[in-house]
C-alpha positions in Angstrom: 9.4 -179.3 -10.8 8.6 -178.3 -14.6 8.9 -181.0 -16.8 11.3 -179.8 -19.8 10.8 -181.3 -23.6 13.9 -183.3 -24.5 15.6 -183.6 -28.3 15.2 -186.9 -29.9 17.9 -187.8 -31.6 18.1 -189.4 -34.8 19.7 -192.0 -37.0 23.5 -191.8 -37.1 23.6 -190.3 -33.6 26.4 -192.6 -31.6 24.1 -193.1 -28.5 21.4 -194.9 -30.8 24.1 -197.5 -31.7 25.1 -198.4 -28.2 23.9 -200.7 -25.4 22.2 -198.6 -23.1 23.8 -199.4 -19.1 21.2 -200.9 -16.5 19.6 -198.4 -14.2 21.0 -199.2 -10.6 19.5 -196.5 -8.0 15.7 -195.3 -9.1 17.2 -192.0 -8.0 15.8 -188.0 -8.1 17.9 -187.8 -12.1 16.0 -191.3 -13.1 12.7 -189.7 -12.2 13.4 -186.6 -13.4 14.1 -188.6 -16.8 11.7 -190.3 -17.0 8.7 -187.4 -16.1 10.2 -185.8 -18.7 10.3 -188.4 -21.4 6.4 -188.8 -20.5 6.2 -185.2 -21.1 8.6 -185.0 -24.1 6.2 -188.3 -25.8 3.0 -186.8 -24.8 4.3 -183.6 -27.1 4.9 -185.5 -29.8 1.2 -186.5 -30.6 2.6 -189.5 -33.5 5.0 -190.9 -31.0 3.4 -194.6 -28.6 7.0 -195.2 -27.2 10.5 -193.4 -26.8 13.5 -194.9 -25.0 16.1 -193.4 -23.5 18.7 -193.7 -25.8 16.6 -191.5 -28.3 17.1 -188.7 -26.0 20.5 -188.9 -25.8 20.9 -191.0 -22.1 22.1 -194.3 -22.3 20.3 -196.5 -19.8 17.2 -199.0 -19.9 14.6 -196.8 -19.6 11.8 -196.3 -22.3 7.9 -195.1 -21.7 5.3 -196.3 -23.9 2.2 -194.3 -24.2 -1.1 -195.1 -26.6 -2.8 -192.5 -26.1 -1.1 -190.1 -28.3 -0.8 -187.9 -25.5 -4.5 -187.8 -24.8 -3.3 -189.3 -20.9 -1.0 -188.3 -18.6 -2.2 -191.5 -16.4 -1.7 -194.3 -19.5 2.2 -194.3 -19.5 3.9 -197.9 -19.2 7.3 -197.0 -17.7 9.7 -199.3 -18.6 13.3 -199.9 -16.3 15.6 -202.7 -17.2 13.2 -204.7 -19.3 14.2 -208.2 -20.4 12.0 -210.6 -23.3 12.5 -214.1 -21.2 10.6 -215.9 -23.8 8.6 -215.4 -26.9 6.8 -216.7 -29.5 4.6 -216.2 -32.5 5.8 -213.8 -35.6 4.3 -210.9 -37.3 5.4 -208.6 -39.9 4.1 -204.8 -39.4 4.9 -201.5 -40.7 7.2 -199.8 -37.8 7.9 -195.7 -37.7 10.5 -194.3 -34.9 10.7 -191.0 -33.9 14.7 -191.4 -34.5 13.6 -192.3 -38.1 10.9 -189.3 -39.3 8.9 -189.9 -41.9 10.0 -193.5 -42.4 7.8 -196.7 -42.0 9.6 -200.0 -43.0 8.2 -203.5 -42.5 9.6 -205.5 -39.3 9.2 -209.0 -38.4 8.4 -209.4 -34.5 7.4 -211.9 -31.9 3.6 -211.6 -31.6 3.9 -213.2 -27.4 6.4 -212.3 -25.2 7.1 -213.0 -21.2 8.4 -209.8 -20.1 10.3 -209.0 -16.7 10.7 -205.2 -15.8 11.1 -203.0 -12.8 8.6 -200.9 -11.5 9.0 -196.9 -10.6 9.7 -199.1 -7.0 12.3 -200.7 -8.3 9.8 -203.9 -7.7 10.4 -207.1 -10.3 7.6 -207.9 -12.6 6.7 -210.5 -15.1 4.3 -210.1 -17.7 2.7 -212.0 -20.7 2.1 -209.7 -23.1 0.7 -210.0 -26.6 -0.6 -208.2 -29.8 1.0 -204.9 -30.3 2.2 -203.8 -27.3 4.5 -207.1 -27.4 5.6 -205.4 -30.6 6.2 -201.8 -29.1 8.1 -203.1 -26.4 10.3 -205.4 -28.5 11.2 -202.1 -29.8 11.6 -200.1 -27.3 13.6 -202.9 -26.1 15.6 -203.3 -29.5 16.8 -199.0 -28.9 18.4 -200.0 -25.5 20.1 -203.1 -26.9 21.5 -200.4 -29.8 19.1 -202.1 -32.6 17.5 -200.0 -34.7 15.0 -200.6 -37.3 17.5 -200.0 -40.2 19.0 -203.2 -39.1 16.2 -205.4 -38.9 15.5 -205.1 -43.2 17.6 -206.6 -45.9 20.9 -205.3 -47.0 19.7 -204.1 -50.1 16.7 -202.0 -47.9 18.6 -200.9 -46.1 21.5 -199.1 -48.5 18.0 -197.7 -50.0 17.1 -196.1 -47.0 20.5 -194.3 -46.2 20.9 -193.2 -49.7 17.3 -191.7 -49.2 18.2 -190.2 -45.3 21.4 -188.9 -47.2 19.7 -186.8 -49.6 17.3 -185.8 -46.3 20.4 -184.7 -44.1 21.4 -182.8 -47.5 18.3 -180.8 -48.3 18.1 -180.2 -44.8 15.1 -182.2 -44.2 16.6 -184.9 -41.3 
């Protein structure tokens, strides 16, 4: 079956804002999903991770790829993630593909203990550190209905919807 390029939705999009429903039956529509969310990231040659949410189907799915594209074997599927511990903190410049064109600074957990399902529907647990801790926590923060607007200050934030205002107005968003 052809793999089909999904839309990514953007900020102010109602399915961003929601918590995304556990997937129960790794069934023929969950891989379908998700071979096309590997396709759909691997288009978008800026984009390391993409949940579900951001393409408009709420449930705990998200693919993480760095290799821009380069590798269709490199994709980290994750289904029903859950941090059960971390530690350490960080503060990096963050982009999201529901966000383009904006990079604001976000404080994350450098160490996390992650537990996930395989495309088996097997349980994992993983330690995980550097900046694919910091990916998943965000993959993870689009299924929970976090975005990176609200992880900066209030005053940051009424900046950066004036700014995606005038974006949405020009056309631009």
């Amino acid at each position: 079956m052809e793999e089909k390029l999904l839309k990514i939705y953007k900020y102010g999009e109602e399915v961003l804002q929601m918590r995304a429903q556990e997937v129960q039956n790794l069934d023929g529509k969950i891989a379908r999903l998700i071979r096309d969310m590997v396709f759909t990231i691997h288009s978008n040659r800026n984009a390391i991770g993409l949940a579900a949410p951001q393409v408009g189907e709420s449930v705990r799915i998200s693919v993480i790829d760095f290799s821009l594209g380069e590798n269709d074997d490199h994709s980290i599927i994750l289904i029903n993630p859950e941090i059960l511990e971390a530690a350490g903190k960080n503060t990096l410049e963050e982009g999201c593909l529901s966000f383009p064109g904006i990079n604001v600074p976000i404080n994350r957990s450098s160490r996390i203990l992650l537990k996930n399902y395989d495309l088996n529907g097997k349980e994992t647990h993983q330690e995980i550190d550097g900046f694919l801790a910091r990916v998943i926590q965000h993959e993870i923060d689009h299924l929970d209905g976090t975005l990176i607007i609200d992880r900066i200050s209030s005053l940051k934030r009424q900046f950066l919807k004036k700014e995606i205002r005038l974006m949405q107005r020009d056309g631009e968003w």
